[in-house]
ZAMARGU-4260 file (C-alpha; in steps of 0.2 Angstrom, whole numbers, plus 5000, padded with zeros to 4 digits):
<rodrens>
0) 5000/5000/5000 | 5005/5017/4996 | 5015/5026/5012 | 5006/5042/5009 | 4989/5035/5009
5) 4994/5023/5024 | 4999/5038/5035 | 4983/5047/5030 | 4975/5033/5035 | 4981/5028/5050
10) 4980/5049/5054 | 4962/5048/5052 | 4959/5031/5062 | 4970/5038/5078 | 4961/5056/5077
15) 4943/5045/5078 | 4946/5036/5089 | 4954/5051/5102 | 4939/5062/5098 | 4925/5047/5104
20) 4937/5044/5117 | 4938/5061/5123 | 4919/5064/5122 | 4912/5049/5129 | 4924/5049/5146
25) 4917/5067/5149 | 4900/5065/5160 | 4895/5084/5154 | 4896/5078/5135 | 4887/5063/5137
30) 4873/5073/5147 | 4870/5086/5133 | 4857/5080/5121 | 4865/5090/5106 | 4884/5082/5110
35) 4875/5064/5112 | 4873/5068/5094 | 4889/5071/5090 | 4897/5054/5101 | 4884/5044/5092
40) 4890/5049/5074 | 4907/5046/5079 | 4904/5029/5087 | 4893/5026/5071 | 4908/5028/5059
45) 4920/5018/5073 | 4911/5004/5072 | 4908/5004/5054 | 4928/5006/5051 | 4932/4993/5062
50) 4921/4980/5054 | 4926/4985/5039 | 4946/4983/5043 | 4941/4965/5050 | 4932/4960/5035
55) 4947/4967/5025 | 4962/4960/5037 | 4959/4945/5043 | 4944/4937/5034 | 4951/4944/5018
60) 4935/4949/5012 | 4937/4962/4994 | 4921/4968/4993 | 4911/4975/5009 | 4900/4987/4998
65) 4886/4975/5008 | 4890/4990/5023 | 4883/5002/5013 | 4864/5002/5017 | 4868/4999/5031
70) 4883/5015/5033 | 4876/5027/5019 | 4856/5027/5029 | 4866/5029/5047 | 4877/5043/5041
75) 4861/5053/5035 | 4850/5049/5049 | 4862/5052/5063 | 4869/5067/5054 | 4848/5074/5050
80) 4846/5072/5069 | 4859/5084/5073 | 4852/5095/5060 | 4837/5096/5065 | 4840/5096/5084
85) 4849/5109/5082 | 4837/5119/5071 | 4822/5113/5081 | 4814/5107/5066 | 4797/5100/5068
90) 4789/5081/5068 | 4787/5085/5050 | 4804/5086/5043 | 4810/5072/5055 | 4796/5062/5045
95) 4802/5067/5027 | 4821/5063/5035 | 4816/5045/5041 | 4806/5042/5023 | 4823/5050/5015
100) 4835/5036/5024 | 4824/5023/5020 | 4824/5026/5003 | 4843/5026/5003 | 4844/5011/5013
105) 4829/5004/4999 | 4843/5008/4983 | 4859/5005/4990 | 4853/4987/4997 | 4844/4982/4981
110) 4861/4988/4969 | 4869/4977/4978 | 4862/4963/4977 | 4859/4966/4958 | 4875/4974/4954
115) 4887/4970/4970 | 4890/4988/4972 | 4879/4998/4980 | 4889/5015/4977 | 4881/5016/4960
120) 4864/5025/4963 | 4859/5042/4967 | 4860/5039/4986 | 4873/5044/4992 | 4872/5060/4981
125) 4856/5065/4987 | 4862/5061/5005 | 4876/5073/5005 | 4866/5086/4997 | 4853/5084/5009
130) 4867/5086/5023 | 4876/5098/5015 | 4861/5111/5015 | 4858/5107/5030 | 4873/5110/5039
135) 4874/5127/5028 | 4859/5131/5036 | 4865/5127/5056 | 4884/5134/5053 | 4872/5151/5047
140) 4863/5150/5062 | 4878/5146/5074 | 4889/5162/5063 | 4873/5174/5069 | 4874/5166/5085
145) 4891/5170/5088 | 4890/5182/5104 | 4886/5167/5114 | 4903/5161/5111 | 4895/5141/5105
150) 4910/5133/5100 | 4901/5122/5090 | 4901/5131/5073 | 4917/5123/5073 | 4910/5106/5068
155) 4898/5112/5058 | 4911/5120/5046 | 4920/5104/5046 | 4904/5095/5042 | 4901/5105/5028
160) 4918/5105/5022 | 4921/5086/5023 | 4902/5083/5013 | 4904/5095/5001 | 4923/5091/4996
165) 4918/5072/4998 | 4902/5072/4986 | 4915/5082/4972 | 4927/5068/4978 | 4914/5055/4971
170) 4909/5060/4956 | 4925/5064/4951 | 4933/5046/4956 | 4918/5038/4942 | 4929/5049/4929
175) 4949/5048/4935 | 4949/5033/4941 | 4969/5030/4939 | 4969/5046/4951 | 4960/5035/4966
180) 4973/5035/4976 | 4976/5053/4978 | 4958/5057/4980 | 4958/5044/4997 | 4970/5054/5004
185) 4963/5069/5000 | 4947/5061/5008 | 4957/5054/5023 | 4964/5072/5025 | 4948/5078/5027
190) 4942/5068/5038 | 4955/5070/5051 | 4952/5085/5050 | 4932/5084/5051 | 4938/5075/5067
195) 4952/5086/5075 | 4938/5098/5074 | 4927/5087/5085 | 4941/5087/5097 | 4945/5105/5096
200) 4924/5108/5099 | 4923/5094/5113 | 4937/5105/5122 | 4927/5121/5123 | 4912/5115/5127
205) 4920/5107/5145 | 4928/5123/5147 | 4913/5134/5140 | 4901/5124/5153 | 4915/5121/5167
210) 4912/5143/5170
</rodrens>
C-alpha cells in the first residue's frame, strides 16, 4: 500500500478514535442531548471502520460494499438528527428525514444485490446534498449566534467542508479513476480533520460549561 495513503489513513483512524474517546469519558458531554449527537455519529463511523478493517484483514473479504445500506442510511439519519436538533425542526421534517434514509437504505441494498455495488445509485448524492444544506443552514445559524461564544460552529464548518469536498470527491473518482489513490488521501485528510475539529469543539464546550 501506498505510504502516503497509509499515514493518511492511520491519521484519520487515531484522530477518531481520540475524539469518541475524549467525548464519551466526559460525563457533561454525554449529558448534553445535542453532544450525544455528535458521540453517536462518531461511534457510528467507529464501528463501521472497524468492521470493515476485520472484514478486509483477517477474513480477507474484497468487497464489503454490503455495509453500505447499512453505513450510507446511518450517516444521514444520525447526521439529519443533529440537523434538525439543532434547528428545532418539527415532527414533519423528522418524517420526510426518516422516509429519505429509508429510501437510501431501499437503493443502496437492492444495487447490491443486483450489481454487487451499492455506490452506483443516486444515494449517496442525494444524502450529502441533503446534509450539505443542511449543515449550511446550522453553521448560518451558529455564525449569527456567535456572541454566545457556541464553539460548536466549529463542527459544523468541518461537516460542511468534509460533505461538500467528499460528494465532488465522488463524482470525480467515476471519471479519473487512475487518480484514486490521491483522492483517498485527499478524503482521509479531510476527515481528520472533520475529526480534529470534533476534538477542538469537545474541548470548549468542557471549558465553556465548566464557568
Amino acid at each position: 500500500m501506498n505510504n502516503y495513503i497509509l499515514s493518511s489513513i492511520i491519521l484519520s483512524y487515531s484522530l477518531l478514535v481520540v475524539a469518541f474517546a475524549y467525548g464519551i469519558t466526559n460525563e457533561k458531554m454525554r449529558n448534553n442531548e445535542l453532544s450525544r449527537g455528535y458521540l453517536v455519529y462518531l461511534g457510528f463511523i467507529l464501528v463501521i471502520e472497524v468492521i470493515n478493517h476485520i472484514l478486509i484483514t483477517f477474513l480477507e473479504t474484497k468487497n464489503t460494499h454490503y455495509l453500505y445500506p447499512l453505513y450510507f442510511s446511518g450517516e444521514f439519519l444520525i447526521l439529519m438528527s443533529i440537523c434538525l436538533k439543532g434547528l428545532k425542526a418539527t415532527k414533519k421534517w423528522k418524517m420526510i428525514t426518516g422516509l429519505v434514509a429509508s429510501y437510501i437504505f431501499i437503493e443502496t441494498t437492492i444495487l447490491w444485490f443486483i450489481y454487487q455495488d451499492a455506490s452506483t445509485g443516486y444515494a449517496k448524492i442525494i444524502s450529502h446534498l441533503i446534509i450539505i444544506c443542511a449543515v449550511a443552514i446550522l453553521l448560518i445559524k451558529n455564525i449569527k449566534e456567535a456572541e454566545k461564544n457556541d464553539p460548536r460552529w466549529f463542527i459544523y464548518g468541518a461537516l460542511f467542508l468534509y460533505y461538500s469536498v467528499s460528494l465532488f470527491l465522488f463524482l470525480l473518482m467515476s471519471q479519473l479513476t487512475e487518480q484514486n489513490i490521491n483522492i483517498w488521501i485527499i478524503n482521509n485528510i479531510l476527515s481528520s480533520l472533520l475529526y480534529s475539529s470534533f476534538i477542538y469543539t469537545f474541548y470548549k464546550l468542557i471549558k465553556w460549561r465548566s464557568k
